[in-house]
N, C-alpha and C positions, 0 to 999 in steps of 0.2 A: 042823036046819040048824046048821053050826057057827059057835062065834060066838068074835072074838077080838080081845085089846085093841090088836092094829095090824095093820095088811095092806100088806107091801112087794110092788111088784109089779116083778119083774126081780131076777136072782142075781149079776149081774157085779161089778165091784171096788165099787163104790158101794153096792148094795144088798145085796151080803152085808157091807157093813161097817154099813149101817144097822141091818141085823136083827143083830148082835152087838152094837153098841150099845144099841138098843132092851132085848135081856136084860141087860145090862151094869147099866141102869139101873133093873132093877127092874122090868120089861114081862113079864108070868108065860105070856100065849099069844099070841104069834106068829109069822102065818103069811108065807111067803116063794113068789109065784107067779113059775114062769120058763117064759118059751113051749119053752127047749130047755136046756140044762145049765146048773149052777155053773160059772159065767164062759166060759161057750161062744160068747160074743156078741162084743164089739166089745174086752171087757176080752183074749180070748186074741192080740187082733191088734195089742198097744200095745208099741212100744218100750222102756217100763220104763225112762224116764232118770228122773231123783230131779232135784231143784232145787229151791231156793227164788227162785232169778233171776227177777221178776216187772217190769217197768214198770208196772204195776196195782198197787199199793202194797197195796188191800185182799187180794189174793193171798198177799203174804208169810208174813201171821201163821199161815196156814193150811197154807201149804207148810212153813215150820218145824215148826208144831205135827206136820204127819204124818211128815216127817222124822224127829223123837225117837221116834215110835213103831214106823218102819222101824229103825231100829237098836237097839233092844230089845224085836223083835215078839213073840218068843216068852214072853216076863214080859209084855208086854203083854195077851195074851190070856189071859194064864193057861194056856199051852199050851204043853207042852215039845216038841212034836212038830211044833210050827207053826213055816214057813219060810216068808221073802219071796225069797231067795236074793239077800240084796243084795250088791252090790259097792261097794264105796264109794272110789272112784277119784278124786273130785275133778268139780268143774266150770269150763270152763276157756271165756272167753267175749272176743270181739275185736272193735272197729273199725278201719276208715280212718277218715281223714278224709273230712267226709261228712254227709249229714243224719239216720244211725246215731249219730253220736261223741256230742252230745250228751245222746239217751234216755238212752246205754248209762251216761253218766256221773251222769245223772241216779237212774239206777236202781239202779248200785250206792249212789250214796250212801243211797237209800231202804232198803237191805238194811240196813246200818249202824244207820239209825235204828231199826231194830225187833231190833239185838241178833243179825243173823247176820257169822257171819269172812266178808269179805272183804279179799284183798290186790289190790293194783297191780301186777301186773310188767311188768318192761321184757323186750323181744325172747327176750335171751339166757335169762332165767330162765323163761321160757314154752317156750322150746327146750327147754331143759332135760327138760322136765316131758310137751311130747310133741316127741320127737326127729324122728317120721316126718313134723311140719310144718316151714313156715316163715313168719314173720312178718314180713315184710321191712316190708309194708306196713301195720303194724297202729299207730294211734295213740293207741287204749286196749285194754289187758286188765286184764279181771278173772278172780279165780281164786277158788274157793268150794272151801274141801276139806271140807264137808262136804257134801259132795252122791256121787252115784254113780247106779248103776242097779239094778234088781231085775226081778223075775217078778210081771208080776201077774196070770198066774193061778193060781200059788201062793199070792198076797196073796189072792185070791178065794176060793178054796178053802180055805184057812187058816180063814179070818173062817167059811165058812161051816159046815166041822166045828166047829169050837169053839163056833158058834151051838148047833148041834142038839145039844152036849153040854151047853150050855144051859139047852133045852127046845125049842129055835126048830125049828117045822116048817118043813122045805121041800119044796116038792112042784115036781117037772119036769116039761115037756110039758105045761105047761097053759098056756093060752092065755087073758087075760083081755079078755072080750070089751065089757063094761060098767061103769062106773060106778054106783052106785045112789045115788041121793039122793031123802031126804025133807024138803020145806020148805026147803032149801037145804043142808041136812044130810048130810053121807055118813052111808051105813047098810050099806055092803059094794060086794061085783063081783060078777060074774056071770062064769063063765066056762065052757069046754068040758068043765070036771068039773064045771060043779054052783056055788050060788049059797055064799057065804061072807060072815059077818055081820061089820061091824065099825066103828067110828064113829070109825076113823080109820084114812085110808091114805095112805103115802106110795108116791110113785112115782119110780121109776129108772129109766125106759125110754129112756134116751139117745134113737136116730134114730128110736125110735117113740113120741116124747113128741109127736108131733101129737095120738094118740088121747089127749090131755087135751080138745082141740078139739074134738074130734068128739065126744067125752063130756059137755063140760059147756058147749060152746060160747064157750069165754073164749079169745081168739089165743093162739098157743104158737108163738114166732116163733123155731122152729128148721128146719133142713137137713140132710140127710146126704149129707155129702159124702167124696169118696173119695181117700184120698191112699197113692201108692206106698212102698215099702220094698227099696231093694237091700241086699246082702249084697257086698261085693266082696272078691277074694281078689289082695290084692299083695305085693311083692315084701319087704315087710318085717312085722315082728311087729307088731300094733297091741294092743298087751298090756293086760292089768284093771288093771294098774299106773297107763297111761297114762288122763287125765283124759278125761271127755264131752268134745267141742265144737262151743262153739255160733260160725258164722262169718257175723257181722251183713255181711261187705265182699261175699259171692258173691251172685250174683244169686237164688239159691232161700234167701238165707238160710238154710244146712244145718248140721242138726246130724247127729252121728258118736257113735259110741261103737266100742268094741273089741265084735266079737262072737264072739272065741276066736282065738287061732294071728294067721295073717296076714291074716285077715277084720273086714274095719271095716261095719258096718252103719249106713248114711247115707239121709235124706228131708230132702227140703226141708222149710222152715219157711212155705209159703205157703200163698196158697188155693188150693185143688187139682180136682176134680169132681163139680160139684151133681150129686145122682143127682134125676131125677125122684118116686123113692118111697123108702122107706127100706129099703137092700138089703145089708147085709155079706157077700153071700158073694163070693169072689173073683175081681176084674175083672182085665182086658186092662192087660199096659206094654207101649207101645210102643218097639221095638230105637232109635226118634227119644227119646226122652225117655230110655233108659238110657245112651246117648252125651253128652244133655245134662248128664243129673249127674257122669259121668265127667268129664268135661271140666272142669268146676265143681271136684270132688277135686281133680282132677290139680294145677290153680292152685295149690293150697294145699299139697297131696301129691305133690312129685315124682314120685316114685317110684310112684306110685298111677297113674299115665299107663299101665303096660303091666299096669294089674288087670284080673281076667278076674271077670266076675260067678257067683259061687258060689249063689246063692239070691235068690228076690223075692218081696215077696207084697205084698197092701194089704188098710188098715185105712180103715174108715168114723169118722170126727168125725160126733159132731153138735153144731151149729155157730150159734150164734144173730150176732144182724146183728155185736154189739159182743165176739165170740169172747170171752167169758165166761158161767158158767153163772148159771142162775135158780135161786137155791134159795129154801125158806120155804114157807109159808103161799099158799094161793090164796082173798083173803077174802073173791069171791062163793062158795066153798065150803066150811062149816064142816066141819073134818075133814079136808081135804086139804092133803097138801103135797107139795111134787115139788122134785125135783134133777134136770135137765136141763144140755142146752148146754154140755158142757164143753169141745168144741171141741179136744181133743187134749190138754188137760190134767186130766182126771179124776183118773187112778192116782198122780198126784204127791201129790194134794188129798186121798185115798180115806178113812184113814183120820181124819182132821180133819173133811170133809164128813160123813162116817156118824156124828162124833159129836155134830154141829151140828142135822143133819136130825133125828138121835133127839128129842135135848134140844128142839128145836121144838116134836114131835109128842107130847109126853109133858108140854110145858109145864111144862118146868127152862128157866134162865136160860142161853142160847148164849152159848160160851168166844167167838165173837166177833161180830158184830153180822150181823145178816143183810139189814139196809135198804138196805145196796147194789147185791146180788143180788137184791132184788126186782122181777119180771114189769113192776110200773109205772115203771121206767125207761126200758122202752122209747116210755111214753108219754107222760112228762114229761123225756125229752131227757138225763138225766144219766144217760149211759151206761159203759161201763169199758172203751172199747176201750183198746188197746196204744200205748204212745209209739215204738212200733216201725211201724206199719203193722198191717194184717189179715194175721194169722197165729198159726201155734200157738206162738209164746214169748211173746205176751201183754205 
């Protein structure tokens, strides 16, 4: 029976960045179980916007921290052949007046205090910077140039060739179907290849982090839910030049990015559709809800009024009550720890989280505290949700 000094279960942007970290640090066998490919799960169906724009203050230091490492991945991993394919455009973020104006001001001045640029601008210099809007109605922006977008299932795949050059095994199409514990001990999983030994596992199963519940019987108060993705194709360039944006005034709270030529690829920022079990493969938009976003564009996009839809698809959040993830330690289980719930901000966090969760699991001192994101917040009421409302800008 093989036996090894950590067991990540799940290959997406999270768990190949934990099992690279794990060897980073010094972890000589570890194994990596994925029910279907390196980052073939929820990580291939994510937007890829970058940001450090948090109302959750404990967020920031972790979105910077991954930040610096999107813009020097390939020294990072020690891998000249590893790409995130970022773009680094800017992030470009607006109120009305309103009971948005507030957070928004509250939260950039939170980015300040932990050391990221942001500016202020007024209308015209916000035109400036995306030409295809207009801000008639905006009574704060904030602008972040160091933020952009990237791939993250290149980020995935990246992390996880440079793992197995490593040493890091990873094995696909397994299915883990157990937890093992002895005395309250993890002592391995159990799965559809065969039992694997190990007295310590983390886990990364985003919309299928229930089976911690049904394993060890401790709540895991997450959801998977389902949120759409259009592609629109208008009448003007929406270039990698032009910044993200995030538009706190429209009703779905939508954020945009440039997705090549004259295609803007825009989702709301809200809560979207509990699925009954945890299911990523891809659901129904309805021609009703692709007019509604339209429509939503158009406000803000003139010119976007006569786009015709180029491409759509959707991505599964999994999603806990205060839309922030649970990482750490589970301490009715010695030996486990798990990174769940990130609710649509994972790939921002990915590489930060994977160095966090290692350092945990390996019991080195975390780059930053993890008593926030611990499971018993939801039990003692000190939760992280968003000065924003529920949703994925947190």
């Amino acid at each position: 029976m093989d036996s090894y000094d950590a067991i990540v279960i799940g290959a997406g942007v999270i768990g190949s960045s934990v099992a690279w970290h794990l060897a980073h640090f010094g972890a000589r066998k570890v194994l990596v179980l994925d029910r279907t490919q390196v980052g073939a799960g929820t990580t291939s169906q994510s937007s890829g916007i970058l940001r450090t724009h948090y109302s959750v203050i404990e967020n920031v230091e972790m979105a910077k921290a991954s930040w610096k490492v999107f813009t020097d991945f390939a020294n990072y991993l020690g891998d000249e052949e590893a790409s995130c394919g970022l773009v680094k455009c800017g992030y470009l973020i607006c109120a009305p007046e309103g009971p948005k104006l507030e957070p928004l001001r509250a939260a950039l001045a939170g980015q300040r205090d932990k050391g990221v640029e942001v500016r202020l601008l007024g209308r015209e210099e916000a035109k400036s910077l995306l030409p295809i809007a207009h801000f008639d109605d905006a009574a704060l922006i904030g602008y972040e140039p160091e933020a952009g977008f990237a791939d993250a299932y290149l980020v995935a795949t990246s992390f996880a060739r440079s793992a197995r050059r490593m040493g890091v095994k990873i094995m696909e199409g397994v299915n883990v179907e157990r937890l093992l514990t002895d005395n309250g001990k993890v002592v391995g999983v159990e799965t559809s290849q065969g039992t694997f030994r190990s007295d310590t596992v983390i886990s990364t199963q985003n919309i299928w982090a229930r089976d911690i519940e049904r394993w060890t019987g401790i709540p895991s108060p997450v959801a998977a839910e389902r949120h759409a993705v259009l592609a629109l194709e208008g009448p003007e360039a929406y270039s990698y030049r032009m910044p993200v944006f995030k538009d706190l005034g429209s009703p779905g709270m939508l954020y945009c990015r440039s997705y090549g030529g004259n295609q803007m690829l825009v989702s709301e920022g809200t809560v979207g559709e509990t699925l009954p079990a945890p299911d990523n493969e891809q659901g129904d938009i309805s021609l009703d809800y692709i007019v509604e976003v339209g429509a939503q564009v158009a406000e803000r996009f003139p010119s976007y009024e006569t786009a015709g839809l180029a491409s759509s698809w959707t991505g599964v959040y999994d999603v806990t009550p205060d839309w922030n993830p649970v990482l750490g330690r589970l301490p009715e289980v010695q030996g486990l720890v798990v990174g769940y719930g990130f609710s649509g901000h994972g790939f921002k966090l990915s590489p930060a989280v994977g160095r966090v969760l290692a350092q945990e699991a390996l019991g080195l001192r975390t780059d930053v505290p993890l008593a926030p994101y611990a499971l018993e917040r939801f039990r003692s009421g000190h939760l992280l949700t968003g000065k924003y409302g529920l949703g994925a800008v947190s």
